[in-house]
DRENTILUM-844550 format. One line per 5 residues: number of its first residue (from 1); their letters; for each residue y, z, x of C-alpha. Coordinates in pm, whole numbers. Layout:
BEGIN
NUM) A) Y,Z,X | ...
//
This chain:
BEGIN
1) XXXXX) 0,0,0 | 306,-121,174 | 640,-168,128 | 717,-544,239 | 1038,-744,290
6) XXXXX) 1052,-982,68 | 1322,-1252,222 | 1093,-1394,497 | 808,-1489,298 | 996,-1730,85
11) XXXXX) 944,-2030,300 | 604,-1945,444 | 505,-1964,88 | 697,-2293,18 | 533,-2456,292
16) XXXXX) 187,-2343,285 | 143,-2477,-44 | 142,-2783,81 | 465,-3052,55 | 508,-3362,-98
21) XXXXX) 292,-3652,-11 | 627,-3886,-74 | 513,-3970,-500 | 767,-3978,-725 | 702,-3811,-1082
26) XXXXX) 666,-4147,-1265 | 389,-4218,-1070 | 276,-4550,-1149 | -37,-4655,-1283 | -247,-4922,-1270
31) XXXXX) -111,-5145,-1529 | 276,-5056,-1346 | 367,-4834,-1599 | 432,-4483,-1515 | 137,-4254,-1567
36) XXXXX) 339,-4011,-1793 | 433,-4226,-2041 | 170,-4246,-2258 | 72,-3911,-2239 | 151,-3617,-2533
41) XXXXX) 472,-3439,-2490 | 419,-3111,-2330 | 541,-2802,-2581 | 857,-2692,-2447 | 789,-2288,-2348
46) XXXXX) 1037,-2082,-2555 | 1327,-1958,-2277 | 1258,-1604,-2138 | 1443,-1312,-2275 | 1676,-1220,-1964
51) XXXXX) 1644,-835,-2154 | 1257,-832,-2094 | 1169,-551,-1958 | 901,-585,-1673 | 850,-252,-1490
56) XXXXX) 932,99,-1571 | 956,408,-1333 | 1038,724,-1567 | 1388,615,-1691 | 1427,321,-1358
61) XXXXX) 1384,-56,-1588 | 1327,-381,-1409 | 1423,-670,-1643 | 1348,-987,-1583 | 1713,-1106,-1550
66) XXXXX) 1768,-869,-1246 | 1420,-1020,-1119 | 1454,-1363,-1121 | 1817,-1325,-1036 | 1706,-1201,-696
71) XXXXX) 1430,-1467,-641 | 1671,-1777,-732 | 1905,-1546,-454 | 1610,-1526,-195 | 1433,-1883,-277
76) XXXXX) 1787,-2058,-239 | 1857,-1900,63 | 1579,-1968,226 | 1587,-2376,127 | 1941,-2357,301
81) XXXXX) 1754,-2298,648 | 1484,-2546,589 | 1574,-2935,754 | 1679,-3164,499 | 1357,-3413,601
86) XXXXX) 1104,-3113,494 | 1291,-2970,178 | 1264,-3274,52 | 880,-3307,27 | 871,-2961,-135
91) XXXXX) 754,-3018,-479 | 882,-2813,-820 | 538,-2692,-884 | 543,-2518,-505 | 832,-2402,-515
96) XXXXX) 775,-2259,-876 | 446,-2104,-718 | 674,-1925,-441 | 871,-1820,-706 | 608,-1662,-919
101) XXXXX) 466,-1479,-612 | 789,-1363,-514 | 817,-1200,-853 | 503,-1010,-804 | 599,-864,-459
106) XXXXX) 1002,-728,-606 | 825,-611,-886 | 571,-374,-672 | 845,-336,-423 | 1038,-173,-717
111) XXXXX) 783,57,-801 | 702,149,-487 | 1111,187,-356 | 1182,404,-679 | 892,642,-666
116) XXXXX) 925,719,-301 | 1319,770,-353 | 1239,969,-630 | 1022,1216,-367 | 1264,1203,-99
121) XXXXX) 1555,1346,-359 | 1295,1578,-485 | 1255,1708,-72 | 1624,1697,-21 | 1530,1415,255
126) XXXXX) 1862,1292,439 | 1930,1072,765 | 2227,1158,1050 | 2405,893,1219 | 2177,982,1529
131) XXXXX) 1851,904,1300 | 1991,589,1160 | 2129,469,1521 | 1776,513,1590 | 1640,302,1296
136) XXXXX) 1872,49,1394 | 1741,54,1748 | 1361,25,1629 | 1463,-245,1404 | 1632,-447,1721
141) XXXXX) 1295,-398,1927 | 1118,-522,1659 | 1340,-860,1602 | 1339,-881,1985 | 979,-887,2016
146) XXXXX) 921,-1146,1751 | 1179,-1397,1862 | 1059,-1749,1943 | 1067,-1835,2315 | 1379,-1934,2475
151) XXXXX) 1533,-1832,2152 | 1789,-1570,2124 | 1767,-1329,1862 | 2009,-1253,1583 | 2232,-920,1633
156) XXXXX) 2192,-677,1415 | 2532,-777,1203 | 2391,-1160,1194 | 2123,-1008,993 | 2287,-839,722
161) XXXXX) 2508,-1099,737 | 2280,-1351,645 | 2083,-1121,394 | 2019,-1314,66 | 2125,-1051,-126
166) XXXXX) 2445,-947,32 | 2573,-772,323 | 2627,-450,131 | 2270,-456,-32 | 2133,-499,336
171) XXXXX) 2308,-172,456 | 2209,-12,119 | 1800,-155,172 | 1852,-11,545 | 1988,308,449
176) XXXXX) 1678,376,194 | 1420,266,417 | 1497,554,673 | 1518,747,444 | 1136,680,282
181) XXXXX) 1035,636,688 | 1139,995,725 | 955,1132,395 | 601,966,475 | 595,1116,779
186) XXXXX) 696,1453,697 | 461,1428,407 | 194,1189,541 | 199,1096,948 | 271,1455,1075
191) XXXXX) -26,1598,864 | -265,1379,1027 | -543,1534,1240 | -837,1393,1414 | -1162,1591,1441
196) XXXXX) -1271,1620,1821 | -1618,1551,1718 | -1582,1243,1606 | -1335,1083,1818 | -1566,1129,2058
201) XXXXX) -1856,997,1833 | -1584,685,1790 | -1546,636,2139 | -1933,703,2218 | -1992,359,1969
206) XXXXX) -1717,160,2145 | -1840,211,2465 | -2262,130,2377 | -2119,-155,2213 | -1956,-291,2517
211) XXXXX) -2250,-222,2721 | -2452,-431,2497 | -2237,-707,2488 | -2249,-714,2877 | -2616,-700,2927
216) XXXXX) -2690,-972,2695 | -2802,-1326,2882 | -2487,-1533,2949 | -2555,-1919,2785 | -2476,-2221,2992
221) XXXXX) -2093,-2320,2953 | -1865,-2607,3130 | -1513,-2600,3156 | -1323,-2937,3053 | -1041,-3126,3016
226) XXXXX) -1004,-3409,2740 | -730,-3661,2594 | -808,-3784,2232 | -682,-4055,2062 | -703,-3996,1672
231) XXXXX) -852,-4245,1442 | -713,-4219,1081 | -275,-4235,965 | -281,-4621,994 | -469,-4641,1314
236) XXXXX) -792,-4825,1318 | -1105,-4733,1488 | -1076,-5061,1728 | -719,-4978,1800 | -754,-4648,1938
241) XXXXX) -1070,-4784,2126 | -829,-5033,2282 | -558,-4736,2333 | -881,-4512,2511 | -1014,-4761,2723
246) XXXXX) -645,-4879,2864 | -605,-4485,2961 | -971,-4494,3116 | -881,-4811,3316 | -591,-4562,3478
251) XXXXX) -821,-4288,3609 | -1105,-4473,3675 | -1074,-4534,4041 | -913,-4180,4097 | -1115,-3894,4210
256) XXXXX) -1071,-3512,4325 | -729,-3376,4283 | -569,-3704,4217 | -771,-3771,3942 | -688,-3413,3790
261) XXXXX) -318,-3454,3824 | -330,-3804,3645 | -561,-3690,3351 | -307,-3376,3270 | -38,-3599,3364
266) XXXXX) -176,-3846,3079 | -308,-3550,2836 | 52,-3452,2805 | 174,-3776,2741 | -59,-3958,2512
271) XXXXX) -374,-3691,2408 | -391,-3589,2005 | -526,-3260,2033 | -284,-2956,2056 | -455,-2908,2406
276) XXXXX) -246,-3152,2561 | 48,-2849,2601 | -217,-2758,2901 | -265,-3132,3059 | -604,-3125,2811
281) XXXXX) -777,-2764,2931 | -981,-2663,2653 | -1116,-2352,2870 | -1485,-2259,2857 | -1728,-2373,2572
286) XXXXX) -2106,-2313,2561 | -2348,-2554,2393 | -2266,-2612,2022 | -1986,-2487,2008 | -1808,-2862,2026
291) XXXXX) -1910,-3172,1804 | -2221,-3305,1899 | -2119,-3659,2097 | -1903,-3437,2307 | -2151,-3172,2392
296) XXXXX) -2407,-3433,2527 | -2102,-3583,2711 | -1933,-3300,2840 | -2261,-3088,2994 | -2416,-3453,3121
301) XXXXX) -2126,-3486,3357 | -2122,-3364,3728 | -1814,-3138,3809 | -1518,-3392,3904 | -1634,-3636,3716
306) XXXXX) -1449,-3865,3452 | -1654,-3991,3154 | -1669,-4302,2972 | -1481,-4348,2658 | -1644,-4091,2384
311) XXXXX) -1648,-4114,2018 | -1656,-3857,1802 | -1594,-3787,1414 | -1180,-3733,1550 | -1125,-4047,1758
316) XXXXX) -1201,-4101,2102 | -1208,-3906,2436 | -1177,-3944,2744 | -1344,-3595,2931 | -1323,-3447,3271
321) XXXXX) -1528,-3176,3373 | -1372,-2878,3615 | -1601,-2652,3579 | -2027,-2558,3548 | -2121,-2212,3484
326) XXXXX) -2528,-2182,3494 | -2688,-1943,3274 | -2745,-1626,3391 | -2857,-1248,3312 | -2572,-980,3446
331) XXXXX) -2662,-742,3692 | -2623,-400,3686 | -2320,-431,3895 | -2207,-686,3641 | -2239,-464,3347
336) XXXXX) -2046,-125,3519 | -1735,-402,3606 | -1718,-539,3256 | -1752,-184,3102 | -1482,-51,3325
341) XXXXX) -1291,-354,3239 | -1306,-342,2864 | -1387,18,2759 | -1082,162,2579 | -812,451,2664
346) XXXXX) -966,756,2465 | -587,827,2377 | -596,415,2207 | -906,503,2012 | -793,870,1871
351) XXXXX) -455,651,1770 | -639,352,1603 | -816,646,1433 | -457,829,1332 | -358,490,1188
356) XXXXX) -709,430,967 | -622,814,829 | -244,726,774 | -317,414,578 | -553,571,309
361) XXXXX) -337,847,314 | -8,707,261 | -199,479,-39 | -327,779,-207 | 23,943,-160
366) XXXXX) 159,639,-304 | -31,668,-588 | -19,991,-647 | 386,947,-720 | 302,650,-933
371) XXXXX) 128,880,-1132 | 311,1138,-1189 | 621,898,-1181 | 560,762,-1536 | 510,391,-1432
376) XXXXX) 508,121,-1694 | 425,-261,-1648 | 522,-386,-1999 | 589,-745,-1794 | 456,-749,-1473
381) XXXXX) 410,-1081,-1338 | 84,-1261,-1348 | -92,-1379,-1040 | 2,-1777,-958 | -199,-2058,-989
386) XXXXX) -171,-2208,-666 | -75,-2587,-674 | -262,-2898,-550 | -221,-2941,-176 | 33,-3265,-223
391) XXXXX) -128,-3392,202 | -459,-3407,345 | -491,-3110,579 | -548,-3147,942 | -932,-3263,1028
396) XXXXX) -1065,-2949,1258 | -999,-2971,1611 | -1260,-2950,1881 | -1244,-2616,1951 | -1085,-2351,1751
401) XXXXX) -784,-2220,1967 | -767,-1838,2000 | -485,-1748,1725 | -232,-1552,1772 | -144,-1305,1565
406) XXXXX) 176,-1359,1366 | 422,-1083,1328 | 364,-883,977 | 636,-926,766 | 879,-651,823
411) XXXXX) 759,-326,672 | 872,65,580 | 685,307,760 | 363,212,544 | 307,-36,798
416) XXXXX) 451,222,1035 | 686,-107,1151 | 1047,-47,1177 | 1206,-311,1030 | 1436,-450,755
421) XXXXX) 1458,-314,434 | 1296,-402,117 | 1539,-643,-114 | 1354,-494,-479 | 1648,-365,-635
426) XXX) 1750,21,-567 | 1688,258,-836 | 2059,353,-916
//
């Protein structure tokens, strides 16, 4: 149970669901005449009551006027900072879906803000200047870390200036976050204890499993390098054989580091796959773990060499091979290195533990308020359908690339982040 901001899912939304594959809405058919005309008028939905009442919290309403006045806010602030060339191949039905979800998340967010205020007037909670100069500080770190590379970050002002919702509502969010951060962990974090027993039963289990994981037999692999030229988007099977084989004629008489230099030199350039950011390095792979052509091509070369043109169910390839690694059972020695390597801190493990405790905790704290905080939803927004993805999606790569892990959306101290404020409206 978490209490998200709302403003930086907007677009994530929007664009996941897929954009527009270029179709107009008269799409014609195949007698020329748009596929819509001949079909029944659609009843016309009676317009929604701007009164409505959608969530309750003791005397606290959410209407759905308020609500959807703050997603048209959020959604139209968020198109401003998408490129012209991408909003427009965002379809009404996604952006109505982004819309609908948004709803669902102020709505919660509502609940969630009013009950916890609620508690913190109850406890008499407050914030100095010191405590919120320290909020601001943790909120900083937070943007700093997530910045894109070679990007600078927006100062603290930038963001409230740009809020949505308004400078003032910004400050306002900010000021009640700290204030919730401070009552969950006077009433939550602080009362969290872990049982000596069984962090050392946790750490006892994370260790064995480690050791296992190093004894077990180590598979064949190869390291390789690869440049792929996509079949498919226009581009016929002969032509990128004719595209592949004009690249092989410019490594073929290469060899040693020459030939290494020119392949990454050409990955970059002219390879398909997302591994061309690292001249075509797809690291280490054991058998079946790539498609089968390029398995039988890949392990079949000798270290150094260049293969012939390969063709797979993506296009075709052109693979070098860096690197053999035979199969082989670890030592002893083996197994102590990679244990010392990868066993844990016992301090990490008792905190991983902390956080496991603080979630359930802080969820069945959360409830408990929404319980005894007379909580309504007359009109809660339904779950959205999601609509028809409007492209094809990618075709799998190769390999699947390690992912990294995106930052969480910023989050009150339910997510123990410290971050922005919520944007659900404040219970006045």
């Amino acid at each position: 149970m978490t209490i998200k901001l709302i403003t930086g899912v907007a677009v994530a939304a929007l664009l996941c669901a897929g954009c527009d594959n270029g179709k107009k809405n008269g799409a014609a058919d195949k007698a020329g005449t748009p596929a819509s005309a001949n079909a029944p008028a659609a009843p016309v939905p009676a317009p929604a009551d701007p009164k409505e009442v959608m969530v309750t919290v003791g005397d606290k309403k959410l209407t759905r006027g308020e609500l959807d006045a703050e997603v048209e806010k959020i959604i139209n602030g968020q198109l401003a900072n998408v490129p012209p060339e991408h909003r427009s191949k965002i379809s009404k039905e996604e952006i109505e879906y982004a819309k609908t979800r948004m709803r669902r998340q102020i709505a919660e967010t509502f609940v969630q803000k009013t009950v916890l205020l609620k508690e913190a007037d109850a406890k008499k909670i407050s914030v100095s200047d010191e405590e919120m100069k320290k909020q601001r500080e943790d909120f900083m770190k937070n943007v700093s870390a997530h910045a894109a590379p070679g990007k600078k970050a927006k100062t603290f002002e930038e963001f409230a200036a740009d809020y949505p919702l308004g400078k003032d509502r910004f400050m306002e969010e900010f000021k009640d976050k700290a204030r919730i951060d401070k009552l969950i962990d006077q009433e939550v974090k602080d009362k969290i204890k872990v049982d000596p027993e069984a962090l050392k039963a946790e750490y006892a289990s994370i260790v064995s499993n480690i050791t296992k994981r190093a004894q077990a037999p180590q598979p064949e692999k190869v390291q390789a390098s690869h440049i792929l030229i996509k079949t498919g988007n226009g581009k016929t099977d002969d032509a990128a054989k004719k595209e592949i084989d004009a690249l092989h004629a410019q490594l073929k008489g290469l060899s040693g580091d020459a030939l290494k230099a020119k392949f990454a030199e050409i990955a970059k350039e002219k390879s398909d796959c997302p591994s061309k950011a690292k001249g075509g390095d797809l690291g280490e792979f054991g058998h079946g773990q790539m498609v089968a052509e390029f398995d039988k091509a890949a392990f079949g070369l000798k270290v150094g060499a260049l293969s012939e043109p390969v063709k797979t169910q993506f296009g075709w390839h052109l693979i070098l091979k860096t690197k053999a690694l035979p199969a082989k059972t670890p030592t002893a020695a083996d197994v102590e290195k990679t244990v010392a390597e990868q066993k844990p801190k016992l301090a990490d493990v008792e905190n991983g533990m902390k956080e496991r405790q603080f979630q359930q905790q802080l969820r069945a704290y959360i409830e408990g308020l929404q319980e005894k905080g007379n909580v309504t939803r007359p009109g809660f927004p339904q779950p959205p359908a999601r609509p028809k993805k409007s492209i094809e999606s990618k075709p799998v790569e190769l390999k699947a690339a390690p992912k990294k892990a995106a930052p969480a959306p910023a989050q009150a101290k339910a997510a123990t982040a410290k971050a922005a404020p919520a944007p659900a409206k404040a219970a006045k």
